[in-house]
C-alpha positions as CSV (number, residue, x, y, z in Angstrom):
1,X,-17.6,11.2,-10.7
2,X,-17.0,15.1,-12.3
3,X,-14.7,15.1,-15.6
4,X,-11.8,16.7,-13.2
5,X,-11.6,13.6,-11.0
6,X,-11.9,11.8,-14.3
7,X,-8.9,13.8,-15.8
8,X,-7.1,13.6,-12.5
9,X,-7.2,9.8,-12.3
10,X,-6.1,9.6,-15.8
11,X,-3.0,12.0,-15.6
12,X,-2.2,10.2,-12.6
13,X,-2.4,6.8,-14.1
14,X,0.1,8.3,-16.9
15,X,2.7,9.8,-14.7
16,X,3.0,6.7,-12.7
17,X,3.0,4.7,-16.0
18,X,5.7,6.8,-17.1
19,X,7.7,6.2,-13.8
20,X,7.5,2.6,-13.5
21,X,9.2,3.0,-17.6
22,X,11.9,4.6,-16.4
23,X,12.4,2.9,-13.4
24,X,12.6,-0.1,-15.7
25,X,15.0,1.3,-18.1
26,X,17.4,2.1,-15.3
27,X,17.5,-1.9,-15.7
28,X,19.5,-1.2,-18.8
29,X,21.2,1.7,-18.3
30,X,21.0,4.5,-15.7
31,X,22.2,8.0,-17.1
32,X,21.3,11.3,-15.9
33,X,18.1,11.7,-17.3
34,X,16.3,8.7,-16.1
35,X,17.7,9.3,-12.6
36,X,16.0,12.6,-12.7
37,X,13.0,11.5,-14.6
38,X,11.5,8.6,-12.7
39,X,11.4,10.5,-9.6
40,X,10.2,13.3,-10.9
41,X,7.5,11.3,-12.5
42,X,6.3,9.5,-9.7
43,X,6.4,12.9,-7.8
44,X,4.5,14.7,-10.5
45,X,1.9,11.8,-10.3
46,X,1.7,11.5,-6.6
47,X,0.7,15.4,-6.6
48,X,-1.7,14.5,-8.8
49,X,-3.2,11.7,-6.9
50,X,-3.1,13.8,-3.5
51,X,-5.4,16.8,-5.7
52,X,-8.0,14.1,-6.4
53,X,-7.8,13.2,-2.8
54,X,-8.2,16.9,-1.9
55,X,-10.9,17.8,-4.3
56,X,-13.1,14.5,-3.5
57,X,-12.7,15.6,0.0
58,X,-14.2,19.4,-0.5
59,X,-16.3,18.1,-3.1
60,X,-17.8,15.3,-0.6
61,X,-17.4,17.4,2.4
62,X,-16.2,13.8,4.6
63,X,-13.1,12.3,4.2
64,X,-13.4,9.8,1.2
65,X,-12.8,6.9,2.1
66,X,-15.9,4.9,2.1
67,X,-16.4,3.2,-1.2
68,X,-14.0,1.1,-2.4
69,X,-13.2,3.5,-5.4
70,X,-11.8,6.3,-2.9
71,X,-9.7,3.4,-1.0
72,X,-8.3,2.7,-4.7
73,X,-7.0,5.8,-4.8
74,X,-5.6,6.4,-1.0
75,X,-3.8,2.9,-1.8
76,X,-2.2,4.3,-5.2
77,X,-1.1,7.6,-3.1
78,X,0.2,5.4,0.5
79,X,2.4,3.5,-2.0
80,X,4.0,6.3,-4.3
81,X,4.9,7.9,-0.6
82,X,6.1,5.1,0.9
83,X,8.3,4.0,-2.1
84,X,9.3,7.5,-1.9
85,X,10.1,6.7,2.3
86,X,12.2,4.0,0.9
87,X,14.4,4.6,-1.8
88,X,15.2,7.6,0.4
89,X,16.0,5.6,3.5
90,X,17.3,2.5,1.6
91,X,19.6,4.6,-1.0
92,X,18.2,2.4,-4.0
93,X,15.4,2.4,-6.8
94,X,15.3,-1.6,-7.5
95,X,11.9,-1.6,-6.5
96,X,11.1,1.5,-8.7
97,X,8.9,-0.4,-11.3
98,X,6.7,-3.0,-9.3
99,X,5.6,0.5,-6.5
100,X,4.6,2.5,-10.0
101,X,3.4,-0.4,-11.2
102,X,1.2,-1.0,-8.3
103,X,0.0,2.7,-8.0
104,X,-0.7,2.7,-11.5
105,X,-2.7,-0.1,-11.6
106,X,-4.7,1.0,-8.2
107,X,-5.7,3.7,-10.0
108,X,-6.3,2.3,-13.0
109,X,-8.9,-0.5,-10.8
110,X,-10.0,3.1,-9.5
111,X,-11.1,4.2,-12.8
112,X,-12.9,1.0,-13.8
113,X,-14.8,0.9,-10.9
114,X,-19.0,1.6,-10.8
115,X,-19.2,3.2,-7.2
116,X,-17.6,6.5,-8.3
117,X,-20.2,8.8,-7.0
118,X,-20.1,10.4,-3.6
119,X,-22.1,7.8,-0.8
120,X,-23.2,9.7,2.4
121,X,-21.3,8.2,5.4
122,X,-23.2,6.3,7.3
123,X,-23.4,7.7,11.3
124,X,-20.9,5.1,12.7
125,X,-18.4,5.9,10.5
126,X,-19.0,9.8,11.1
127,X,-15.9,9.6,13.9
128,X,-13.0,11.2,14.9
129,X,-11.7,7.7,14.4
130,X,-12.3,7.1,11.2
131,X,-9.3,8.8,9.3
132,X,-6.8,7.9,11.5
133,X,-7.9,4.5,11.5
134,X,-8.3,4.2,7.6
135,X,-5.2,6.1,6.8
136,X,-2.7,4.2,8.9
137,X,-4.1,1.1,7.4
138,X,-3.4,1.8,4.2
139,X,0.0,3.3,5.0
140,X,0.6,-0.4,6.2
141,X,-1.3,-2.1,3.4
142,X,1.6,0.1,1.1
143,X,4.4,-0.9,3.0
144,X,4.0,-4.5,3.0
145,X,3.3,-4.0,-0.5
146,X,6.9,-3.0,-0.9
147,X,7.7,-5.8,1.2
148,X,6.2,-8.7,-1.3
149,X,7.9,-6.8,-4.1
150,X,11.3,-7.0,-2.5
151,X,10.0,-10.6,-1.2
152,X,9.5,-12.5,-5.0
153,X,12.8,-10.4,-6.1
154,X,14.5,-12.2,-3.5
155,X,12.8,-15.5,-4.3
156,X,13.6,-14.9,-7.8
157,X,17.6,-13.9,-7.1
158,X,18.5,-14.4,-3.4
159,X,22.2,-13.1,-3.9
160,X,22.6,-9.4,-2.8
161,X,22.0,-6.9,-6.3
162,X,25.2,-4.5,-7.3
163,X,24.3,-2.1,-9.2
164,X,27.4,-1.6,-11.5
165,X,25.8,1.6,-13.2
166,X,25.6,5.1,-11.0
167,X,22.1,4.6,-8.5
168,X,22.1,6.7,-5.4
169,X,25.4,4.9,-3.9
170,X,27.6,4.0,-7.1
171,X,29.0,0.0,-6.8
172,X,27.0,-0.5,-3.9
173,X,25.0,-3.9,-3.4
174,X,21.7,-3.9,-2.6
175,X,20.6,-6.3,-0.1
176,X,16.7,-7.5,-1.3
177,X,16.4,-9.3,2.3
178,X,17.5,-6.0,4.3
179,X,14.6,-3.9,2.4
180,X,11.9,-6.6,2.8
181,X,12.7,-7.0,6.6
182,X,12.5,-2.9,7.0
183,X,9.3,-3.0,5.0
184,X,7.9,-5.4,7.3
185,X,8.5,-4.1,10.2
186,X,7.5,-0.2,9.0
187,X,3.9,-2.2,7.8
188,X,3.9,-4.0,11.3
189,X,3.9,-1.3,13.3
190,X,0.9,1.0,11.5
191,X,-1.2,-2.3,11.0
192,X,-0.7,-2.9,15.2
193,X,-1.6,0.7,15.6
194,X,-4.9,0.8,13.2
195,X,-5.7,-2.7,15.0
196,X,-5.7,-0.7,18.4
197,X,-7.2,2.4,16.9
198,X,-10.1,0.7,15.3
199,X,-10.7,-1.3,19.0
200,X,-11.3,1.9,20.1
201,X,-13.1,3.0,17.9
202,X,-15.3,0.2,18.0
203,X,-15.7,0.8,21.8
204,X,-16.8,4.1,21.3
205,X,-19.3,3.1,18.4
206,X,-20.7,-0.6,19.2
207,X,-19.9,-0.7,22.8
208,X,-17.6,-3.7,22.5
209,X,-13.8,-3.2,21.8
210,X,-14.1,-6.4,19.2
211,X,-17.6,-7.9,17.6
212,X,-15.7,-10.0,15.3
213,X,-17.1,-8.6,12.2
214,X,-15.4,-10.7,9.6
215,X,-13.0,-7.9,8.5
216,X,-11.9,-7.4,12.1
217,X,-10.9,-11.3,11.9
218,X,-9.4,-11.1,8.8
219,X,-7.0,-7.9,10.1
220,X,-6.1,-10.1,12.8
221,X,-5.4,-13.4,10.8
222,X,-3.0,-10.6,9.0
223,X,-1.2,-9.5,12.0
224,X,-0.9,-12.5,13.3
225,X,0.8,-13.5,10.2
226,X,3.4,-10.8,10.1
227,X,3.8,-11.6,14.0
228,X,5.3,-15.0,13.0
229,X,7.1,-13.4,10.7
230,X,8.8,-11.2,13.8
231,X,8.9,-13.8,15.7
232,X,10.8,-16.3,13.3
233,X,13.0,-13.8,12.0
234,X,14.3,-12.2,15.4
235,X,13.5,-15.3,17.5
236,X,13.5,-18.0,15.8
237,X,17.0,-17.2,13.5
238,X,14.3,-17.4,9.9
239,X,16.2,-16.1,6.6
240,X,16.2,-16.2,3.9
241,X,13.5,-17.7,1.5
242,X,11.4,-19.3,3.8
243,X,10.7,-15.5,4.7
244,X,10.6,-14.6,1.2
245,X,7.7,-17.3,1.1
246,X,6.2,-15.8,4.3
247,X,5.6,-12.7,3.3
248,X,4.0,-13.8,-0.2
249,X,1.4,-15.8,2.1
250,X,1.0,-12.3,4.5
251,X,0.3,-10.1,1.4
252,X,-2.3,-12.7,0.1
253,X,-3.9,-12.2,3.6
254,X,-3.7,-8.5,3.2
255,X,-5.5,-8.6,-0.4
256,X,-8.3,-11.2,0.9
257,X,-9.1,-8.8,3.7
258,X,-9.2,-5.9,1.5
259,X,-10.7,-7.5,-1.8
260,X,-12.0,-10.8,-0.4
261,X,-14.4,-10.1,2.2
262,X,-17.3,-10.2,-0.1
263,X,-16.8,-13.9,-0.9
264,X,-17.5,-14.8,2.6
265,X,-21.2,-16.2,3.3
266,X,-20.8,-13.7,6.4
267,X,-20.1,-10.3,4.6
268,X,-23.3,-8.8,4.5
269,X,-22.9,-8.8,8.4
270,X,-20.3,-6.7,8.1
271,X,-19.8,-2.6,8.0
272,X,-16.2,-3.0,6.6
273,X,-17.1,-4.6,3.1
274,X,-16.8,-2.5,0.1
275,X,-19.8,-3.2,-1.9
């Protein structure tokens, strides 16, 4: 890795640090300057994170994307923009600290990491397909990110949040349940549509729309999970905290089949484990 992606992960790491503090301190009181501050934080630190993005990408010449260090630091960049999404849509920052919290330590995983240096991609992956595939994913992967946040904040206090200080909407309560359910549905729908690219995908590559590689699986366990979740919810007249609870158990599928696959006897079969 070159001292400027070195640098770059660093200042990155520091912005969102310094985000996730001020988020925190709106906790105690939120004046003027920490409602301008965090966001400006987080927005200096996602610029940041998109350069390093950029230059690996010129520097590579292929989207980077293939060893787990370069997924590290798409994650930390789908979740500063997707927090972003949210507090925007949502009119609220109470889930401020655990996103910069979750970027900053991507990153900071990033950093730690041995496979920094650039690894050829291999010819399957060299498709049209691949970026779609991998970046929808991990848009997804963010979101329901957000969602466990807001999920063991509701598990912790169940009773809607007002926010007696100015926020966005001054006195307003802030309904933990109402931003888990959005965040769920938001990572839903881009984990269906990277399922259906990556079928595709695999058509085009292996000849078969599914080989059960032990990742594919894995996505689908997840999806399936998050189904239920749908389907409880809308169907089934779930609330509450035995959705909370859900969604805890979903996100630990999501990790296991992005950090997990390598403790399965089968993952050297696979093209989708990060070594």
């Amino acid at each position: 890795m070159s001292h400027l992606a070195e640098a770059l992960t660093l200042v990155s790491v520091a912005l969102y640090g310094l985000a996730a503090l001020l988020y925190a301190l709106m906790w105690l009181g939120n004046s003027r300057p920490l409602r301008l501050g965090a966001p400006l934080a987080l927005g200096g630190g996602l610029l940041v994170n998109l350069a390093q993005l950029v230059s690996r990408w010129l520097e590579a010449d292929q989207p980077p994307f293939k060893t787990l260090y370069e997924s590290l630091v798409l994650l930390a960049a789908c979740i500063g923009i997707v927090y972003l999404v949210i507090e925007l849509v949502y009119r609220a920052r109470i889930l401020g600290l655990p996103a910069m919290l979750g970027a900053a330590g991507a990153m900071l995983y990033a950093f730690s990491r041995h496979d920094k240096e650039i690894v050829n991609l291999p010819p399957a992956l060299q498709s049209g397909w691949f970026v779609p595939h991998v970046v929808v994913y991990f848009f997804g992967y963010a979101a329901l990110f957000v969602a466990f946040c807001a999920a063991v904040l509701y598990l912790i206090r169940p009773r809607p949040i007002r926010i007696r200080r100015e926020d966005l909407i001054p006195g307003e309560k802030i309904d933990l349940e109402k931003l888990l359910d959005g965040s769920v549905r938001f990572g839903f729908v881009l984990l269906t549509f990277g399922l259906l690219v990556g079928a595709v995908w695999a058509k085009a590559a292996w000849g078969d729309y599914w080989v059960w590689d032990p990742k594919e699986t894995w996505s689908l366990v997840t999806w399936l999970v998050f189904a239920a979740y749908l389907h409880l919810h809308y169907l089934g007249g779930w609330r509450g905290q035995r959705l909370a609870v859900l969604v805890v158990v979903g996100f630990a599928a999501v990790m296991f089949t992005y950090l997990g696959m390598n403790l399965l006897p089968t993952a050297e079969q696979s093209a989708h484990v990060y070594q």
